[in-house]
N, C-alpha and C positions, 0 to 999 in steps of 0.2 A: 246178324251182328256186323257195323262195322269196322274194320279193321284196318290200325293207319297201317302205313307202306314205311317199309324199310329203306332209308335211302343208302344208294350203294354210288360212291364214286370212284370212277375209273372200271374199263372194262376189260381188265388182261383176264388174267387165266384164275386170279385170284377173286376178282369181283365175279369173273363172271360165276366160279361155282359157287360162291356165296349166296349170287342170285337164285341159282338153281337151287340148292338145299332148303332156301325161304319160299321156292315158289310149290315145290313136290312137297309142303305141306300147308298148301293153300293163304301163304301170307305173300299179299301183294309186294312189291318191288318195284323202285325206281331206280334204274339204271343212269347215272349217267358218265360219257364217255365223251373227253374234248375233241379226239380228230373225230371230223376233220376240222372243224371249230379252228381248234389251234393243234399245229403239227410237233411232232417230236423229232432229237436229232437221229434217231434209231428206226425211226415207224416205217416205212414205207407202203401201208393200204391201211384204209379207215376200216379192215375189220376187227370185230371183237377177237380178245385170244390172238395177237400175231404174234407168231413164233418171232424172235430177232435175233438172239444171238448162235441159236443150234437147233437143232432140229431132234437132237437127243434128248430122252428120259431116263437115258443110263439104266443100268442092269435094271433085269425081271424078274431076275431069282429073289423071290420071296423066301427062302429057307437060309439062305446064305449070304444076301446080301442086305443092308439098314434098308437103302432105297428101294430095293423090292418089294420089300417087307412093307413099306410106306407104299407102293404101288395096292399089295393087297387090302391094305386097311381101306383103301381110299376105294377100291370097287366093293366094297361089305358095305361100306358107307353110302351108296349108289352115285359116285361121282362123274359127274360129267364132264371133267375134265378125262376122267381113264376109258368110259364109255368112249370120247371122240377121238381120243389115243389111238385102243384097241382095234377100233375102224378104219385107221389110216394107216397104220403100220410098213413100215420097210422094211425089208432086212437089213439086219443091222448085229449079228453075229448072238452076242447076250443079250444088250440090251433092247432095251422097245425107243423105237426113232419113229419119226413120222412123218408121210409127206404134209411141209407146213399148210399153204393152202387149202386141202381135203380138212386137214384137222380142224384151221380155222373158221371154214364152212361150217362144218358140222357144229361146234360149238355157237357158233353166230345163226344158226338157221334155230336150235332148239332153244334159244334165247325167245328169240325174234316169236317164235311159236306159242310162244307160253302165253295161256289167260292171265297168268299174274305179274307178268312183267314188265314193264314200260322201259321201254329206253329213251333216252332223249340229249341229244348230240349238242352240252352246253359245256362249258368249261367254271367251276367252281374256284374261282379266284381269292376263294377268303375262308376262316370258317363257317360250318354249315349254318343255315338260317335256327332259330333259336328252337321255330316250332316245328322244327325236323326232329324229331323225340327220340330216334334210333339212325344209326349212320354207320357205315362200314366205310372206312377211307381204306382203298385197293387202289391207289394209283401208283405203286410199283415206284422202281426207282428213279422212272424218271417225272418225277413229281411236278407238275407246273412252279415255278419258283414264289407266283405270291400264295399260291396254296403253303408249300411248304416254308417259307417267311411266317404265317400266320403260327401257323402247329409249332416252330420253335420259339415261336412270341407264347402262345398260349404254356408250354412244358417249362420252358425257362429253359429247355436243354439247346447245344446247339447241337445242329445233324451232323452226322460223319460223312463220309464221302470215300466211295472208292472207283476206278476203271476197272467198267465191263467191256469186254473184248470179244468183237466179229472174227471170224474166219471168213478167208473168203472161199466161192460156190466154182466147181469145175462144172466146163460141160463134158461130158462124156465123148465124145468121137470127136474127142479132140488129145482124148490119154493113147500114148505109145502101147498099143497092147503086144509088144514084139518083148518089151520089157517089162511091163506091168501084167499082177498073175492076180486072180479072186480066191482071197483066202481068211476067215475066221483067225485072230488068234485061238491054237490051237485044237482049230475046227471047230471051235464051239458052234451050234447052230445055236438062234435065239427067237422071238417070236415072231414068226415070218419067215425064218431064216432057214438059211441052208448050211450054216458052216463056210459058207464060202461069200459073204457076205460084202466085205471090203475089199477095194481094189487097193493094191500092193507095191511100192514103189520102191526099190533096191539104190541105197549108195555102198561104196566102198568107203573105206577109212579115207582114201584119199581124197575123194567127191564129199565126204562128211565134212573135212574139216577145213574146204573152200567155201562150204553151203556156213558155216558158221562164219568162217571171215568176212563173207560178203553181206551176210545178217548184221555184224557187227559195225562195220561200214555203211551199210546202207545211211539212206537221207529220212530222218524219222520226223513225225509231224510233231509238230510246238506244240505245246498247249497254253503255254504264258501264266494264266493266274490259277490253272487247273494243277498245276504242275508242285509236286509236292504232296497229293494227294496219295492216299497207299493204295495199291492194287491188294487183290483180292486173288489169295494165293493159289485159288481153285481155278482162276483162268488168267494164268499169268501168261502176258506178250510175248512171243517165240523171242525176242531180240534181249527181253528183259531173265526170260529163262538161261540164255545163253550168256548174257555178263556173268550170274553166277556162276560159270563155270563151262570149260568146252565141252564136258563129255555130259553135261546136264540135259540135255535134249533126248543123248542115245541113251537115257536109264527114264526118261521121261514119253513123251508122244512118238517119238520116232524110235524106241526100243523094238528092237529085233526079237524078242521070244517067244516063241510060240506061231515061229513063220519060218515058211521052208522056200527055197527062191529054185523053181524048177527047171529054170533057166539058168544057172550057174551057182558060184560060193554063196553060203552064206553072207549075207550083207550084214554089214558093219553097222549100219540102220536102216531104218524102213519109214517112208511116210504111205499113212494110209488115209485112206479115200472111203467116206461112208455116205450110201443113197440119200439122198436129200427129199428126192418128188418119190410121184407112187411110179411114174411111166420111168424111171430109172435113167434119166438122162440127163439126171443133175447131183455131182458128189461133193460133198462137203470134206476140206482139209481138216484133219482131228486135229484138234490140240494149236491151231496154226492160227492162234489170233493174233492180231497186230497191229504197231502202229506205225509202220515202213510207209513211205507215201507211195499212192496207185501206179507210179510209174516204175519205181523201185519194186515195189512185189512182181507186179510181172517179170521185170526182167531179170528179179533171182529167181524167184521159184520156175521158172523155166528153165535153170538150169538145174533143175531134180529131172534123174533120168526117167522119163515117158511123159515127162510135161514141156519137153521142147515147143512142141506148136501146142502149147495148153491154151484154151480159152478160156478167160474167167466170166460166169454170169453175174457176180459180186465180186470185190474186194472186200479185204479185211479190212477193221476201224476199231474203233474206241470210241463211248462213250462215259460220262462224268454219271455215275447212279448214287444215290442218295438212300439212307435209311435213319434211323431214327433208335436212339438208344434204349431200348424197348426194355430192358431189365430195372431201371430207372422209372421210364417214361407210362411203363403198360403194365395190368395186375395181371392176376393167374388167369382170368377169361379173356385176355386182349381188350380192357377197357384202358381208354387213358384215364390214368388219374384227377389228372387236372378238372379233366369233362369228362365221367361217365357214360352219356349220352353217345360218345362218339369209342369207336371200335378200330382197331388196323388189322389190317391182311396185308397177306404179301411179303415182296420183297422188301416193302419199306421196311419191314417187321426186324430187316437183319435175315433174314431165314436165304441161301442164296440156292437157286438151282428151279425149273420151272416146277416140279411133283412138290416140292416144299413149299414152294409159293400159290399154289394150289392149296395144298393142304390144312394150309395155315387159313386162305379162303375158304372152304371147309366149315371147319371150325367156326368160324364167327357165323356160318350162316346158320349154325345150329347152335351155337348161343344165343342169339338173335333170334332165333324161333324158339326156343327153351322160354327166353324174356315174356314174347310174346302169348305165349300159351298160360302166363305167369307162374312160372314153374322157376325151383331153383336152377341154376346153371353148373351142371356139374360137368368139369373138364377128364377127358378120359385120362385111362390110369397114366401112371410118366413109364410101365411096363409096357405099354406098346409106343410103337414108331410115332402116333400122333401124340401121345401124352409126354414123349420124349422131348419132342421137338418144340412144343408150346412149353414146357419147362422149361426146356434151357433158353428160349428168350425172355420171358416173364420173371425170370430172376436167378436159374441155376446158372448163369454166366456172368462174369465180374465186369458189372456196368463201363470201369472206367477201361476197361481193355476191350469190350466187347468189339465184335467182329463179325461179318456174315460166315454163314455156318451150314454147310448140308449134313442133311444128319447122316447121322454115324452110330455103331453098336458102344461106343464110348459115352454116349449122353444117356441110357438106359439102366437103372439100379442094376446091379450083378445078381446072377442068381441064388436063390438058396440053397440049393442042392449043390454038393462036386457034381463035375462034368468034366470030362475030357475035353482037352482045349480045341481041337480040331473038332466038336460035337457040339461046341459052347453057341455058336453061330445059332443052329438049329433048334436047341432047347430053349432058346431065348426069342426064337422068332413063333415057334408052336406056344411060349407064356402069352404072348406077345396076344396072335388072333384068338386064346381062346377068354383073354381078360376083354378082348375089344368085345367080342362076346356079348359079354354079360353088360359091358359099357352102352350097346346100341340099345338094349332094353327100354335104359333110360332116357337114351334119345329119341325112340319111336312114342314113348308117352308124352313127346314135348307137340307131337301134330296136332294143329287148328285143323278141321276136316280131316281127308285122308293124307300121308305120304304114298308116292306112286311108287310101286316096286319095279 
């Protein structure tokens, strides 16, 4: 039997596991992915999956935390994006981080590998060709502009827009370790980890509140026609954090709890410093994105105590990301309305965070294989983390305020039972894998040939 090919555009993290869930049940795939074609203002290497803004996947705790909990579902699911996560791993205290590189290798090699998946390095400028009968658009937020010109020509809606935000990359034996110490908050170790995961950078109240004046001061980049645009509160600009407020930072990324400074008082705040690569010789600043120009970051962040002679491998940046009003625009399977035929993943989806944007690719590839097999397409329960999170774009969020969203135990029905509120996490995360469960059943019946365990 014949069997057309699923076309898939764009090749982040979201096309690409979309590919993979179409190809581990034997349905062909065309990949396609514009760099190097045409470059992005964020990309820096034409591979598939490049990490860009962090190198984090945020907590592992699957019992405790939404995004864990969303970790779990996604390796039940055999995802390759958590598969080439779990492989590259750093320490990184709770949560799973990963050297970007190794990750993106690894994802672009099992790609590259598959009998069913074609890539091919074009840029799709318009909508898909008519006799493209199934299509996943995964181009993430930085959309080609006649791509996305088209899709709000096609919905009638217009896209939203918010700034995502770089941190920039320390090298290592360039940190003052006379004053910087390796320390987990509160020792947590996490997978890879030792508990002593993050390097540790001490101010005093009175270092704290020169590090904000000169934030405040600093020379910050124009954006001109960008400008007016909302940031996206889950990676708000160190500069934009601190207008709200001075002490908004020390209750934010630079909060001191759960760290002990072994070398003198408690500090008044703390920046910390989380492994980037796997050889451990590149730390990314948490929380430190921004839009101070290259010449200004260095020369304040140098004056955080043990970055005096800091060397940076990156600066921090900002770029303009786009999504698309998906509550509106998308049904319960991620089809648009307008065209059927065509599907979204990603971050275009509104979904913000890279396991979310994954996950959300995920999902369509096993819609898309469900189609395929001609089976109906049934969406997992809105009780676990993936049924949660394709709800609340598909419609449990109010179209005209909607906003990007990493999920949370707040988008999840409540349970039926009492439960003690400190228990509430856990009972909700065990409903959670054993309804996913019973949900995979019906995803294993959607395989053309075999799915590969």
């Amino acid at each position: 039997m014949t069997i057309k090919p699923v076309h898939i555009v764009g090749g982040g993290l979201a096309g690409c596991e979309a590919a993979w869930q179409l190809s581990r049940r034997q349905i062909p795939v065309v990949l396609h992915e514009m760099r190097p074609v045409r470059k992005t203002d964020a990309h820096q290497t034409d591979t598939l999956a490049e990490l860009v803004c962090s190198n984090s996947f945020r907590s592992d705790d699957h019992e405790n935390n939404a995004v864990g909990l969303l970790h779990e579902e996604m390796r039940r699911c055999g995802s390759l994006i958590m598969q080439a996560a779990d492989a590259n791993k750093v320490p990184a205290g709770g949560a799973l981080a990963v050297d970007r590189d190794g990750f993106a290798g690894a994802v672009q090699s099992a790609i590259e590998q598959s009998e069913c998946v074609t890539v091919e390095r074009d840029e799709i400028d318009g909508l898909p060709p008519s006799d493209w009968d199934k299509v996943i658009i995964a181009t993430g937020p930085l959309t080609s502009p006649a791509l996305a010109a088209a899709v709000c020509d096609l919905t009638g809606e217009d896209s939203l827009a918010f700034f995502d935000a770089i941190a920039p990359i320390v090298y290592k034996d360039s940190i003052d370790f006379s004053i910087a110490w390796y320390q987990s908050r509160y020792d947590k170790p996490g997978p890879g980890g030792s508990g002593k995961d993050y390097i540790n950078l001490p101010l005093s109240e009175a270092q704290y509140h020169a590090f904000i004046d000169a934030i405040l001061a600093g020379e910050k980049t124009a954006f001109k026609e960008w400008e007016g645009t909302p940031y996206f509160d889950g990676c708000l600009p160190i500069e934009v954090m601190a207008e709200r407020g001075r002490e908004t930072l020390a209750f934010g990324p630079m909060k001191p709890v759960g760290l002990t400074n072994p070398y003198g008082d408690k500090p008044y705040a703390v920046v910390q410093l989380r492994q980037d690569n796997a050889l451990g010789t590149l730390y990314n600043m948490v929380g430190f994105q921004t839009k101070l120009k290259y010449a200004e970051q260095t020369r304040i962040f140098q004056t955080i105590p043990g970055l005096e002679n800091a060397s940076f491998a990156r600066l921090g940046g900002l770029h303009r990301n786009t999504f698309i009003r998906s509550p509106k625009v998308l049904d319960g399977t991620l089809r648009c309305k307008a065209d059927p035929r065509l599907r979204f993943a990603g971050q275009i989806t509104g979904v913000e965070g890279y396991v979310e944007s994954a996950a959300v690719g995920l999902l369509t590839g096993l819609f898309a294989a469900m189609e395929r097999a001609g089976r109906d397409v049934v969406p997992p329960p809105a009780t676990t983390a993936l049924g949660a999170l394709i709800g609340h774009i598909s419609g449990g969020a109010v179209a005209d305020t909607f906003q990007p969203m990493n999920v949370n135990f707040g988008l999840f029905p409540p349970l039926e039972q009492r439960v003690k509120k400190k228990e509430r996490r856990q009972a909700m995360s065990r409903r959670a894998l054993a309804d996913l469960n019973i949900w995979r059943q019906t995803v294993d019946g959607a395989s053309i040939g075999t799915a590969a365990e």
